[in-house]
C-alpha positions in Angstrom: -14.9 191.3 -158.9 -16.1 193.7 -156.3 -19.3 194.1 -155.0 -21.9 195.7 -157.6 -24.9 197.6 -156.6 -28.0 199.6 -158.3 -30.2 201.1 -156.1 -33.5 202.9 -157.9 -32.1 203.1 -160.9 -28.2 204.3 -160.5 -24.8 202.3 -159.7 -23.8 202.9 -156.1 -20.8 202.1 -154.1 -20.7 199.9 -151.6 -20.0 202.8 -149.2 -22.4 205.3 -150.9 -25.8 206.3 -149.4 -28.6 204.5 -151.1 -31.5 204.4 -148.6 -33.2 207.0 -146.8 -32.2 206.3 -142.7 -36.1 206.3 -142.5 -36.5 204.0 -145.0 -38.9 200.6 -143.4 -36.9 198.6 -144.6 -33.7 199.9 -142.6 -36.0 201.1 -139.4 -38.3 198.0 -138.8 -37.3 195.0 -141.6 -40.1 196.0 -143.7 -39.1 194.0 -147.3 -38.9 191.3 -149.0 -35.9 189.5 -151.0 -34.1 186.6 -153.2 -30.9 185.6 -153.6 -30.3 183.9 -156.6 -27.4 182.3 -158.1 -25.2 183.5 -160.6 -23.4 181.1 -163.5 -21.5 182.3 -166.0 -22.7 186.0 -165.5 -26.4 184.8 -165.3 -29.1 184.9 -163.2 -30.3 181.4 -162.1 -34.2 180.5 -162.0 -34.7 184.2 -162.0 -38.2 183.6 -163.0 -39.2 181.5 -159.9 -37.5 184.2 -157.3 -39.3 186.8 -159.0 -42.9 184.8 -158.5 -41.4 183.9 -154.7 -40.9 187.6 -154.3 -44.4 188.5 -155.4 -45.4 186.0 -152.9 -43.4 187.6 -150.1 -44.6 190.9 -150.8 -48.3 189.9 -150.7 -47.9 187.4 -147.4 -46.5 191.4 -145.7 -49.0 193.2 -147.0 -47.0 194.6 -149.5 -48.2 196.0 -153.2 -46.8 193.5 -155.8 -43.3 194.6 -156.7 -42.5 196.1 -160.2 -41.5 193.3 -162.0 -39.9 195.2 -165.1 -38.1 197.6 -162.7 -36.6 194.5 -161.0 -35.5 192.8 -163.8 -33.8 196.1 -165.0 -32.1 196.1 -161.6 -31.0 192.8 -162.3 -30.0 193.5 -165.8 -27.7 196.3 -164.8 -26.0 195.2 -162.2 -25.0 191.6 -164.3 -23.8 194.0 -167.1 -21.7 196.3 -164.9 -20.2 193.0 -162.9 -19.2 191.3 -166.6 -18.4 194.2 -167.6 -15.9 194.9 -164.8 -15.0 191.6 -164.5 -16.2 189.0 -167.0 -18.2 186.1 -167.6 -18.8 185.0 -163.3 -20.2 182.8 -160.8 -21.6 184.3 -157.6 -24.7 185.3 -156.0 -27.2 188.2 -156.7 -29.4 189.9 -154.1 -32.6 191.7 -155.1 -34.6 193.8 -152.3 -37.6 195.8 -151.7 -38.5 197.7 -149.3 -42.1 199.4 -148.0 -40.5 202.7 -148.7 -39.8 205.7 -146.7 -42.1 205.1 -143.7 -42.7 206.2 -140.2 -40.1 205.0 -136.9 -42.9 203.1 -135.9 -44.3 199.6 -137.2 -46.9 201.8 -138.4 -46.6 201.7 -142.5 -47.4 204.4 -145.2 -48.2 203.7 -148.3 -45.6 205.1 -150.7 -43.4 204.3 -153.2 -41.3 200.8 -152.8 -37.3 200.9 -153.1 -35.7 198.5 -154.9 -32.0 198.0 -154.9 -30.3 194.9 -156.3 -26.4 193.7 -155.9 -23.6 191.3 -157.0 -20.9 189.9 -156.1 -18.6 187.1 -157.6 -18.2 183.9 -154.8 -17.5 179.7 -154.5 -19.8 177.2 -153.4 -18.1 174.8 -150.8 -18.3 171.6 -152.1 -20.0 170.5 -148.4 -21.5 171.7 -145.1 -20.6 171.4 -141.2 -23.8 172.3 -139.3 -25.3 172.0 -135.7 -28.8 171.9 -133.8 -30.0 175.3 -133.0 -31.3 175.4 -129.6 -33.8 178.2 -131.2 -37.0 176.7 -133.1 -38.5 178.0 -135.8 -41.9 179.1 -135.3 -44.4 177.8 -137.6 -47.5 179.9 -136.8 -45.8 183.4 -137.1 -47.5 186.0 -139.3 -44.4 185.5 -141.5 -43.8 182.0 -141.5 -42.8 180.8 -145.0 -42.0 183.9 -146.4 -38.2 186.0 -147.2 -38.3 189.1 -145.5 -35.5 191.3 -144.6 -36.7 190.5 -140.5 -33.3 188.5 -140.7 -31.9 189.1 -136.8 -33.5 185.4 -135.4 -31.0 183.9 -138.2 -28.0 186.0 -137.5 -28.2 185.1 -134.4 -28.5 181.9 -135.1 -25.7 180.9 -137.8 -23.5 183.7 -135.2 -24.2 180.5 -132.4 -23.1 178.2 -135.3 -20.0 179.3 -136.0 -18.9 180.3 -132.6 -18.9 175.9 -133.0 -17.4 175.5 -136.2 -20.1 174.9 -138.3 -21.6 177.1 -141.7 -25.5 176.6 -140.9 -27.2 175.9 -137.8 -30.5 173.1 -138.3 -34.1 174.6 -136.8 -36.7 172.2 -135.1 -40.2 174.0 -135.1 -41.9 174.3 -131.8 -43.8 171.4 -131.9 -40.4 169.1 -132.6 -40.4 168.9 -136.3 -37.3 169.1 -138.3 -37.9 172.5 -140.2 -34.6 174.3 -141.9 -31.4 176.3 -141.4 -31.2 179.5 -141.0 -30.4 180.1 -144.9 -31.0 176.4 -146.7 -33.7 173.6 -146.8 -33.0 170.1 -145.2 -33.1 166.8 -146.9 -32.4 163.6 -144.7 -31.4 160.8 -146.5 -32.7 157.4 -145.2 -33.3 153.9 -146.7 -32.2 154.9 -149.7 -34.7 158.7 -150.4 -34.1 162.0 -149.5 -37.0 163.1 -147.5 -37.6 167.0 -147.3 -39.6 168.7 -144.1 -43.0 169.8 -145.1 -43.6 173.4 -146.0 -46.2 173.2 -143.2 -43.8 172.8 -140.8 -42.9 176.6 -141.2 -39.7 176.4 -143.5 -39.2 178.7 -146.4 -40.3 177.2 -150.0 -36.7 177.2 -151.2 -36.0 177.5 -155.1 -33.5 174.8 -155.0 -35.9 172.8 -152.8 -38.8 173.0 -155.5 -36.4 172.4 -158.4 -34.3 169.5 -156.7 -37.6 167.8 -156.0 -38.6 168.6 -159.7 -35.8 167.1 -161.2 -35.4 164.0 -159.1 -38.7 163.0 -159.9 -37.8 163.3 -163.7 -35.0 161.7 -163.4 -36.5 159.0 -161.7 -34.0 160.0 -158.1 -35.8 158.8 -155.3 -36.7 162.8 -153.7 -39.6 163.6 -152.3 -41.6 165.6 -149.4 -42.2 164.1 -146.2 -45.2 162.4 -145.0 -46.7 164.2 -141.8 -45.1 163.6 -138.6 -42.2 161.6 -140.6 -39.5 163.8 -140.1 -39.2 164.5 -136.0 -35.7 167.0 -135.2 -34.7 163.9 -133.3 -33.9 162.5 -137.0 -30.6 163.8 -136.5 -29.4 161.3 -133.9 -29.8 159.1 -136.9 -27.6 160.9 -139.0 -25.0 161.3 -136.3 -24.8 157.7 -135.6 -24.2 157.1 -139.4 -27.7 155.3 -139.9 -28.9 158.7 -142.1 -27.6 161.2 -144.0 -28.5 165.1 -144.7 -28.0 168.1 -147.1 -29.0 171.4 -147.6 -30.3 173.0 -150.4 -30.6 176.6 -151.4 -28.9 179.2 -153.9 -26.0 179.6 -152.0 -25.4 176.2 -151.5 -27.2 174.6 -154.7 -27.2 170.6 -153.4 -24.5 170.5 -150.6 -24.1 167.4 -148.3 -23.4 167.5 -144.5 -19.8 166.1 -143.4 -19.8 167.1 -140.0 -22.8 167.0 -137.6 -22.1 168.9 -134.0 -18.6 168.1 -133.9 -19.5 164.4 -135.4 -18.1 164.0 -139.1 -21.2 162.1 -140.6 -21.0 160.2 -144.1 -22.4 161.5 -147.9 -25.2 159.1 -149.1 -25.4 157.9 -152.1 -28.9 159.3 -153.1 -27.3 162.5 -151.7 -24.6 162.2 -153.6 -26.7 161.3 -157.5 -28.8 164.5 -156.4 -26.3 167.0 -156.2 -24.5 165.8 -159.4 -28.1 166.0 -161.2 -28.7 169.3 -160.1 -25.0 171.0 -161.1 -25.1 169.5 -164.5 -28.8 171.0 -165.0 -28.6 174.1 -163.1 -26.0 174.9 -166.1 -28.3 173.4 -168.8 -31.5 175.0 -167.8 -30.9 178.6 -166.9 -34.6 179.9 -166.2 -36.3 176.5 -165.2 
C-alpha cells in the first residue's frame, strides 16, 4: 500500500502541496503529533493519542485541537488505505500545526492545520541501539511533550545508524537514563522491568502507560522506577549480560534489545512474557 494522506479535509499525494511554505509548522516546528499503530486497518489506542495530543497542544501554548476533525482525518485516510489496499498493519501519523504564522518564532493566532497519513509497514521483531553522546534535557520548555521540533532526534538516530544500530539511548543532563530518540526504555534486572521516570524528561509513551497497565494486571513484574534508581551507567550492566533492555513505543510495540554498541546483549525473560502479553492484547483491546 502506498502512502495515504488527508490534509484539511481532501486526499493529497505524497508529492502534492498541502501546507502553506509559511505555515509554523514547516517555518519554526510549531505542532504537535502521534503516531499510532495500525492492526488490521485500525487505529490502535486512538483514544489515548488523541488525549496525549491535547496535552501537547496545551504544554505549546496551543488551542486544544478539534477532536472531531481529527478523528475524521483519521477515519479517511484508514478507509482510503483499506480501500486501496485492504485489511493492514502499519503506522498512522496525525499532525497539527499553529497555522499559517509569521517567519519569526513570533505566533498568530489563526486557524490550526491538521493533516493525517498512512502507510502499511513491519515491526522488527528486536532492536540494535547505542548511547547517544547527546542528553536529553529535562528542564526544556518542552520536555515531555511530541512536537514536530524533531531535528535533536534526527540527528541523533542519523549518529545511530551511521553505527549500525535502529535507536540511539539518551541520558538526561544530570546522568539519568531517559529514552531514545523515538521509544521508552525498560531495563530488565533481578527479574522486573524498571522504566525511567517521566521526571527525568522522557516522553509519556502510549505503549509505556499501557505496558505498565497490563503488567500489573497480569500480575508481570513492570513498574516505574524509584528516584535515582536508574543511572545511564545501567547500561554497562546490560552490556556485560548482568541486565537486559527494551523499548517500547508504537512503532516498536514491546521490542527487546539484541545488540548494545556493537555488544550483542541477551532477551530476559520478564522482557520476553511482556512483549508476548502486549501483542496478544494490543489485538484484543483495540481502544484501551
Amino acid at each position: 500500500m502506498s502512502l495515504v494522506i488527508w490534509a484539511e479535509g481532501r486526499m493529497v499525494g505524497a508529492g502534492e502541496a498541502a501546507m502553506s511554505a509559511v505555515d509554523h509548522g514547516i517555518t519554526v516546528g510549531d505542532g504537535v503529533f502521534e503516531t499510532c499503530t495500525v492492526l488490521d486497518g485500525q487505529a490502535f489506542a486512538l483514544t489515548r493519542h488523541l488525549a496525549r495530543l491535547a496535552r501537547s497542544a496545551d504544554g505549546l501554548g496551543l488551542e486544544a485541537p478539534d477532536e472531531q476533525k481529527v478523528r475524521d482525518g483519521v477515519a479517511a485516510v484508514l478507509q482510503e488505505s483499506v480501500r486501496a489496499g485492504g485489511a493492514f498493519d502499519g503506522r498512522l501519523r496525525i499532525t497539527v500545526t499553529a497555522g499559517v504564522g509569521p517567519l519569526g518564532s513570533g505566533r498568530v493566532e489563526g486557524a490550526q492545520t491538521v493533516v493525517v497519513a498512512a502507510q502499511d509497514s513491519v515491526m522488527a521483531p528486536a532492536s540494535r541501539a547505542v548511547r547517544s553522546p547527546w542528553p536529553r534535557n529535562e528542564r526544556s520548555a518542552v520536555a515531555g511533550l511530541k512536537t514536530t521540533s524533531y531535528a535533536e532526534n534526527v540527528v541523533a538516530l542519523a549518529h545511530a545508524k551511521d553505527q549500525g544500530a535502529d535507536e540511539t539511548i539518551l541520558p538526561n543532563t544530570v546522568g539519568d537514563l531517559c529514552e531514545g530518540t523515538g521509544s521508552n526504555v525498560f531495563v530488565e534486572r533481578d527479574g522486573e522491568l524498571v522504566t525511567p521516570r517521566l521526571d527525568s524528561g522522557a516522553l509519556a509513551g502510549i505503549t509505556r502507560e499501557l505496558l505498565l497497565e497490563w503488567g500489573a494486571e497480569a500480575g508481570l513484574p513492570v513498574r516505574a522506577a524509584r528516584a535515582g534508581e536508574l543511572p545511564f551507567t545501567v547500561l554497562d550492566e546490560v552490556s556485560a549480560g548482568a541486565a537486559q533492555l527494551v523499548l517500547t513505543s508504537s512503532g516498536r510495540n514491546v521490542q527487546p534489545v539484541t545488540w548494545l554498541d556493537g555488544v550483542d546483549v541477551a532477551v530476559g525473560d520478564a522482557s520476553r512474557a511482556t512483549r508476548e502479553l502486549f501483542e496478544k492484547l494490543c489485538r484484543e483491546r483495540l481502544d484501551p
